[in-house]
Every structure is written in C-alpha cells, then in structure tokens.
C-alpha positions as CSV (number, residue, x, y, z in Angstrom):
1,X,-23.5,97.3,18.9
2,X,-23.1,94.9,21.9
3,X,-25.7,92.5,21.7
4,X,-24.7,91.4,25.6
5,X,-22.7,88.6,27.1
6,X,-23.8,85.0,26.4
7,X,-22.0,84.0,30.1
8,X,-24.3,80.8,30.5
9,X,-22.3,77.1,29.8
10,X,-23.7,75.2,27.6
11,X,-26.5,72.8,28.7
12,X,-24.7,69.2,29.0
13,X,-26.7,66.9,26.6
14,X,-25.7,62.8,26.1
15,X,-26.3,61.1,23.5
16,X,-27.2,57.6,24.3
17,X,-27.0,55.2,21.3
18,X,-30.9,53.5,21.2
19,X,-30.1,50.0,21.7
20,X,-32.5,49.0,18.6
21,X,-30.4,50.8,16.0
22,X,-28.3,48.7,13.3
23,X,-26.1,51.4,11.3
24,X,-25.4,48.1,8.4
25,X,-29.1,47.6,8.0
26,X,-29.5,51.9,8.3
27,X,-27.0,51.9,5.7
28,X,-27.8,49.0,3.6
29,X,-31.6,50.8,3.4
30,X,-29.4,53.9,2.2
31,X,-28.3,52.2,-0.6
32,X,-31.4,50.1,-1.8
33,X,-33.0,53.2,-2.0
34,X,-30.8,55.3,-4.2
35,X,-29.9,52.1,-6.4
36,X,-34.1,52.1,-7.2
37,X,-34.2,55.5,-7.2
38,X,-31.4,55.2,-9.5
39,X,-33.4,53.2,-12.1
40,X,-36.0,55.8,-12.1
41,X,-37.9,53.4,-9.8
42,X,-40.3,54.4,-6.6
43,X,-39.2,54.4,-2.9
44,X,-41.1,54.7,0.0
45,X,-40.2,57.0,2.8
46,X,-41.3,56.2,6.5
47,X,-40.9,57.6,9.7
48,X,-40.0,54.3,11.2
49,X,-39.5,50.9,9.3
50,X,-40.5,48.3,12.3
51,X,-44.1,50.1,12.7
52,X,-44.6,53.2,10.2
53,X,-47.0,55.8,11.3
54,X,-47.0,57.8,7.0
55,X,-45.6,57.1,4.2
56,X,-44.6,59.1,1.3
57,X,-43.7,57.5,-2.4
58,X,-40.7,59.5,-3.9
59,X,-40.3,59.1,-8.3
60,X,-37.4,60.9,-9.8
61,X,-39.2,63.5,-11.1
62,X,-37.0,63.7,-14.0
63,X,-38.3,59.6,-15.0
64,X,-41.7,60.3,-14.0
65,X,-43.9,58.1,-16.8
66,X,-48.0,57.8,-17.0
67,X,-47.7,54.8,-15.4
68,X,-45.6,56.3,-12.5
69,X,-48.6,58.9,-12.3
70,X,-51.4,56.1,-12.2
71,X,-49.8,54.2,-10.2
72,X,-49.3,57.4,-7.3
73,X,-52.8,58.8,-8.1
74,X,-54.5,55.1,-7.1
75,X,-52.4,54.3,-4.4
76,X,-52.0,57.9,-2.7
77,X,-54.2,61.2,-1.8
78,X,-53.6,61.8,-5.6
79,X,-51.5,65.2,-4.5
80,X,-48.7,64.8,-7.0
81,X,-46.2,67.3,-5.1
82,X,-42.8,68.0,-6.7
83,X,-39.6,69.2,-4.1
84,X,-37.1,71.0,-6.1
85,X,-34.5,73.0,-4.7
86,X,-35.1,77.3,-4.0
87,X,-32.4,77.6,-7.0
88,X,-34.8,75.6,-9.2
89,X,-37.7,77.7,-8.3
90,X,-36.2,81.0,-8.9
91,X,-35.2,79.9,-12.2
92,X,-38.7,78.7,-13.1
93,X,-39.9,81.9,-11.4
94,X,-42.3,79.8,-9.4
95,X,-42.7,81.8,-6.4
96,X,-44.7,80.6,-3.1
97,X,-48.5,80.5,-2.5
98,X,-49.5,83.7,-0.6
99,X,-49.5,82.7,2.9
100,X,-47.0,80.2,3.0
101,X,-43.7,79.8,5.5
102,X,-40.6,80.0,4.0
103,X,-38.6,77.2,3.9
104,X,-40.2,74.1,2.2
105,X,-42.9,76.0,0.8
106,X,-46.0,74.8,-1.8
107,X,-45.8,77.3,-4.4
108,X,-47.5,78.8,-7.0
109,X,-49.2,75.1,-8.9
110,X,-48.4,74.7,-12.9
111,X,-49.1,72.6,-15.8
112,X,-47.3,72.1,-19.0
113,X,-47.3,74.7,-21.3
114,X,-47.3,72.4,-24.3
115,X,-48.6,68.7,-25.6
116,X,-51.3,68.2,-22.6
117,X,-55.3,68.8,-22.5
118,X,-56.8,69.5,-19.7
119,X,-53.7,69.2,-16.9
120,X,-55.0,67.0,-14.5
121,X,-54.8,63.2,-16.7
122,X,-52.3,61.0,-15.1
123,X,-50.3,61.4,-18.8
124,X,-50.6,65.5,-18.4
125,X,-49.6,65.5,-14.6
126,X,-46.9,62.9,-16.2
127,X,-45.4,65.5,-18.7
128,X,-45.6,68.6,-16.2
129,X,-43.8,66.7,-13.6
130,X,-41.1,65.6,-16.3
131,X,-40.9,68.9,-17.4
132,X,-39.7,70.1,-13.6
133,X,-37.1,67.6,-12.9
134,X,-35.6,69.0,-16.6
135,X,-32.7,71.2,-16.8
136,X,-34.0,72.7,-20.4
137,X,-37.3,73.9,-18.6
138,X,-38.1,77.6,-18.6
139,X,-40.4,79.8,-16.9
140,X,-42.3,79.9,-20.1
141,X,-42.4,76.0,-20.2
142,X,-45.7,75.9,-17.4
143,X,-48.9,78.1,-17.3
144,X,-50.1,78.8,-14.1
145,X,-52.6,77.8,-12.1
146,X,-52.6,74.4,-12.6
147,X,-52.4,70.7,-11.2
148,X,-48.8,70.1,-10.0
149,X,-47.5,71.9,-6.8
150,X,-43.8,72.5,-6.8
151,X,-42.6,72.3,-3.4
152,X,-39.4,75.0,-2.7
153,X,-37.0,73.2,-0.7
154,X,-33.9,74.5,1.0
155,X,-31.1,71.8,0.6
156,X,-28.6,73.3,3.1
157,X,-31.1,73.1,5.7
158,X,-29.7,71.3,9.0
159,X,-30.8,67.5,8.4
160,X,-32.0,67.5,11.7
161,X,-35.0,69.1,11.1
162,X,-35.1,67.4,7.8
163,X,-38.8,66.6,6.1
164,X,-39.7,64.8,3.6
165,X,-39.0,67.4,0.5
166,X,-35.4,67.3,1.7
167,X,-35.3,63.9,2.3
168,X,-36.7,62.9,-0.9
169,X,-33.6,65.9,-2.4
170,X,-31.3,64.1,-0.7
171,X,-32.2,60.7,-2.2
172,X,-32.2,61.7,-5.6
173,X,-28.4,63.4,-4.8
174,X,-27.6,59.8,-3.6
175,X,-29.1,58.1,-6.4
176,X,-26.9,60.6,-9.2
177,X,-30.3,61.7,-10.7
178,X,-31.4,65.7,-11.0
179,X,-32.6,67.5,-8.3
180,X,-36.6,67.2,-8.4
181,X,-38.3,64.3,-6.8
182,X,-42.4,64.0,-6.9
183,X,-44.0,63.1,-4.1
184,X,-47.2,61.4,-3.0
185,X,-48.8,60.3,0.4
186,X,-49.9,56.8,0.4
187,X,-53.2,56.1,2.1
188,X,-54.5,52.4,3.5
189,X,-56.5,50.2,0.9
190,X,-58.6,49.3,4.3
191,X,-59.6,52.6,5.1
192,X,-59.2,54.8,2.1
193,X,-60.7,57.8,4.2
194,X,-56.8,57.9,6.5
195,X,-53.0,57.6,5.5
196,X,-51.4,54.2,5.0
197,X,-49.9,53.3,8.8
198,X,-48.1,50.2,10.4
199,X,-48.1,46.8,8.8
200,X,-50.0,48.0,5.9
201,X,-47.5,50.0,4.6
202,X,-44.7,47.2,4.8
203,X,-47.0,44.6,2.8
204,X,-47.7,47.4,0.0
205,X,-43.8,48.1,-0.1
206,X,-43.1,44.2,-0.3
207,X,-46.2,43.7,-2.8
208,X,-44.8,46.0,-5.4
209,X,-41.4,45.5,-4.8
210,X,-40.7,49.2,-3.5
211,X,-37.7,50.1,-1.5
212,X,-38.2,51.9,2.5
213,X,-36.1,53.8,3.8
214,X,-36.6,56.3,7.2
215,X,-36.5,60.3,6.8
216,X,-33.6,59.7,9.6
217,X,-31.8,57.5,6.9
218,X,-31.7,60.5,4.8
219,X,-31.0,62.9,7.2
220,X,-27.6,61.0,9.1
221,X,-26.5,60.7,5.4
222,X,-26.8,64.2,4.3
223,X,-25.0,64.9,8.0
224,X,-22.5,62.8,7.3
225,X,-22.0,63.9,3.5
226,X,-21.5,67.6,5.2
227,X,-19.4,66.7,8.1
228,X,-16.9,65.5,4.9
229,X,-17.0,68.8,3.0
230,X,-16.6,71.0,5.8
231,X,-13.7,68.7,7.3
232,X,-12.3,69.2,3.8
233,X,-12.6,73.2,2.6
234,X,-11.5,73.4,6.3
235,X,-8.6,72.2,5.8
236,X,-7.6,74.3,2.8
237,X,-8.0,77.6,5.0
238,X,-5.4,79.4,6.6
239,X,-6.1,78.9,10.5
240,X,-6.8,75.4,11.4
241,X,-9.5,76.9,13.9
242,X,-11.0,78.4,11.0
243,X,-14.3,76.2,10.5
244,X,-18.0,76.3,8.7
245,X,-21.2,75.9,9.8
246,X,-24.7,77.2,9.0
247,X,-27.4,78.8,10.7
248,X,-31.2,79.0,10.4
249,X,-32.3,82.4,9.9
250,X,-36.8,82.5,8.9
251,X,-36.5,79.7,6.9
252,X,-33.7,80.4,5.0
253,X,-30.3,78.7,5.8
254,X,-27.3,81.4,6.0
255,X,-23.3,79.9,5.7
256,X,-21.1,80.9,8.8
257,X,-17.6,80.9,8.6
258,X,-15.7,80.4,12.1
259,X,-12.2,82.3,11.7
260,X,-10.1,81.5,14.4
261,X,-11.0,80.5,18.1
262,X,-14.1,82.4,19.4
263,X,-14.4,80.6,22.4
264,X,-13.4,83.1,25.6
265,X,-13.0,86.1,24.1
266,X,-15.1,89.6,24.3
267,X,-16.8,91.8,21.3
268,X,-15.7,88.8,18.4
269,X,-16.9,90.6,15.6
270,X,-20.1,89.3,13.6
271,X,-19.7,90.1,9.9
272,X,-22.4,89.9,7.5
273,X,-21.4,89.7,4.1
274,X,-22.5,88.3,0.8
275,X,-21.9,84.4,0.7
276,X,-19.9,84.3,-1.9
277,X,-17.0,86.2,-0.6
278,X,-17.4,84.7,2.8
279,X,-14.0,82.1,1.8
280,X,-12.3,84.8,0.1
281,X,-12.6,87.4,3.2
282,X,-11.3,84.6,5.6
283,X,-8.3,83.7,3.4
284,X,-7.8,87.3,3.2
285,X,-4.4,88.3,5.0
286,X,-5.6,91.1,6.9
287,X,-8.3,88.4,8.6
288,X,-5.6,88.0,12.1
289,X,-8.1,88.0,14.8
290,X,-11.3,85.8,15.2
291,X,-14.3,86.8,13.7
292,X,-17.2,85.2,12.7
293,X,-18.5,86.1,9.3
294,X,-22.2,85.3,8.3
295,X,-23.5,85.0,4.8
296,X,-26.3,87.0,3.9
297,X,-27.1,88.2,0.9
298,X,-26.9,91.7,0.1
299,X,-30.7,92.9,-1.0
300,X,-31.5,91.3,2.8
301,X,-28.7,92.6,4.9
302,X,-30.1,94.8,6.5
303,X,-33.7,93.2,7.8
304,X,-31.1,90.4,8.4
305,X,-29.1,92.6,10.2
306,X,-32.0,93.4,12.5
307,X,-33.5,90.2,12.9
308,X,-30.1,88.4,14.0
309,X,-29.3,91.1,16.7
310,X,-32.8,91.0,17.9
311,X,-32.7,87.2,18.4
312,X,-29.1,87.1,19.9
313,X,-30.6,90.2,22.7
314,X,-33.5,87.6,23.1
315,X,-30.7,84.7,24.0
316,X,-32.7,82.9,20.9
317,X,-32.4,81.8,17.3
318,X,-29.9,79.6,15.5
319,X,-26.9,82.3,15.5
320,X,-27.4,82.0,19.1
321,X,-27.1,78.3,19.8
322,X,-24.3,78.5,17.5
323,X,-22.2,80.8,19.7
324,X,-23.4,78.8,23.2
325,X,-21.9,75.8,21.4
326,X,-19.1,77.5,20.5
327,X,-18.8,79.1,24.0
328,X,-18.1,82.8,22.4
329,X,-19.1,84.9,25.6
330,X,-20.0,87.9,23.4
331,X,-20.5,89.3,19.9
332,X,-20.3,93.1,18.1
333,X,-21.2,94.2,14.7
C-alpha cells in the first residue's frame, strides 16, 4: 500500500535562544530539586519561576508521611493525585476512568486495602499513597472506589509536550527515588476560591523552604537524558545511519527504529513489529536496505496498522512529521 509521496520540504523553523534564559541557574534549579526530592522532601513545579501563573507540589510518593498529606490538603485543592508510570498501572490493574484520553489519564481512584478507616484522613490518604510508590504493592493491596487518583503516565512521551505527571516522573528519576510522585495544586491563601499565581507562589516556596523548578526544567532534562541513550544504542548498531526515535500514536508513545538513510528514496518500507524485537530485526543481517521499523505491539497491530496509514494519507500525525523531518519522500507497508 502506497500511502503517497510526502514531496513538500520541510518548513524552515529557527530557533532563537530567548535572551532571558540562564542554562547554570536552569540547571542549578535541576538539581535543588532532585537533591529535595531526594530527601523525600516537597518541590514545587511552575510554569515560569520570574512570575508563575500554577503551581503543583510534587512528594515522592514512596516517602509520603501524615504530615506530607496535611501539609498538601491545607495548602492545595486537597486532590491528592498520584503519576505513576502505564507499567505501574497495569500491574496494579488500575485501569482509566471511563471517558478518559489516553495518555496521562486519572484512573480508576483507590484506598488501602489494609490498616486505614474511612480513606479520606490525611494519615489514610498517607498510607494509600505510600502503598503506590511501593514495589511490594499488588492489585489486591487497594479497594476501589476510593480517595486517591492514580494518574497513568506515559514516560517515553516526547518532553515537549511534557505536563506535569511527567514532569513530576522525571524528577523522581532524577532524584534516584521510585517511580510514583503525588501531586497537589496549590491555591492562594488571599483568595482560597483560585490557584496560587505570581509572587504568591514564590513567598510560599521561600516560607517553607520548598525547592521551584519549571515543567521546562524537567522537560530539556529528560531531552537531554534521551538525546544520550539514543546517541549511545546508536552507536552499537550496525549502520551508522541507523538511528531511534519515537512517535505519538493516540496517546500512546510507539519506538521507531531508522535503519539506514531514508532520505530520497521511493516505497522505504514501514514495518510494524513488536517493540521488543525492533533492535534485534535491525541488527539482523538480512536488514541491507533502509527501512523504517515501528514498534507496535502485537494485540494492536492491526487498528495501529490502520490508524498510521490513515494519518500519513491525511499528511498528519507524528509518523508523519517524523518522515518530513527525515525528508523520506514516500513510505509502503
């Protein structure tokens, strides 16, 4: 199938470094952050750290005390959110609410199973929201409904569409703590009816000795961390052209495998194939010619199947903008 040429050149874009940015104090925020969240202590992600228009308090979900809970339910909207990674949820079998989008979806709320009353005491909230950030948990370790909302995150997503479940994910990598990070939104003292915004938010951080950093912050770093793994598997491969990316396909992030040069050639072939046999098909002998090879898993290939070729027809989707930038005039399956 011949999903048509993609003859257009790419759109020229600039990048124009903003005259206002310090990558030091960007970086030194980085690491002020993870060294509290490394303590188990709060951190306060912002939007922008001159003039913040929301703020969200992060905890290491995994360190989360009754005091961490009191002090989030009377500072915040008292939504105690948690972001663990898809992986995480799967395990705990803690699919999404009915109705949600894919991606970083609110799913189905718990409490503990065990050693708590009623669920929603800052102690009980406490205990459910240790009991996520552990490794030991089990499905059978929550009843559901109940007064924590798991929030499924997808980790590979591209950090520049980054919020603040992956944000918060990304911290708690940086900080060498588990996976799970609760989350709360802080709301102004002045007006308890709105959000936290501007100075307000900086005089609470500096009051209670809390660390900001920007969703950006988070983002460049999980860019960067990427930009070093790829730069190193793709160096192990056999064709030094050979490089991987990933693509957004409904919400869910799909790894893509660049064999070879793709640029100015007719009919590359686009491979779906499970993900985990994605490095061992390109190191595969027989791979000689460019291809590009998708990872999808298997019970989805086929709506995936459909779904991608429909998009590319349309000139639309990530798969698409992912072939414009890597000026391949034309794909077949």
């Amino acid at each position: 199938m011949n999903t048509g040429e993609l003859r257009s050149p790419p759109r020229r874009v600039e990048l124009v470094e903003s005259p206002a940015r310090n990558d030091e104090q960007d970086s030194t925020r980085v690491r002020t952050a993870a060294r509290s969240s490394a303590c188990g202590k709060a951190v306060i992600i912002v939007d922008d750290p001159q003039w913040p228009q929301w703020s969200e308090i992060v905890f290491p979900a995994d360190r989360f005390s009754t005091s961490d809970a009191v002090f989030a339910i009377r500072h915040t909207s008292g939504l105690l959110q948690v972001a663990l990674p898809a992986r995480s949820c799967d395990k705990l079998n803690l699919p999404p609410q009915q109705g949600t989008d894919r991606g970083s979806a609110q799913c189905v709320t718990v409490d503990a199973a065990t050693e708590i009353s009623t669920g929603i005491s800052a102690a009980d909230r406490a205990r459910t929201i240790r009991l996520l950030g552990s490794d030991h948990s089990a499905p059978d370790s929550f009843t559901r409904p109940g007064h924590v909302i798991p929030l499924r995150t997808t980790t590979d997503r591209d950090p520049q569409s980054f919020c603040v479940p992956e944000a918060a994910l990304e911290l708690m990598r940086l900080a060498g703590r588990p996976p799970a990070a609760a989350i709360a939104t802080l709301v102004s003292d002045e007006h308890p009816a709105h959000i936290a915004t501007g100075a307000e938010i900086v005089v609470f951080a500096q009051f209670h000795e809390l660390a900001i950093v920007t969703l950006s912050d988070l983002a460049e770093s999980a860019f960067a961390t990427r930009q070093r793994d790829t730069s190193q598997n793709s160096s192990q491969l056999r064709s030094s052209a050979t490089t991987l990316d990933a693509v957004d396909l409904d919400g869910t992030t799909l790894p893509c495998l660049i064999v070879g040069n793709v640029a100015d050639g007719r009919d590359i072939p686009l491979v779906l194939i499970p993900p985990h046999r994605i490095l061992n098909e390109a190191l595969a002998p027989r791979t000689q010619q460019p291809c590009i090879l998708l990872g999808v898993p298997e019970a989805q290939s086929d709506t995936a199947r459909t779904r991608i070729f429909t998009q590319l027809e349309a000139r639309q989707g990530d798969i698409y903008s992912l072939l414009r930038r890597r000026h391949c005039l034309s794909v077949v399956h």
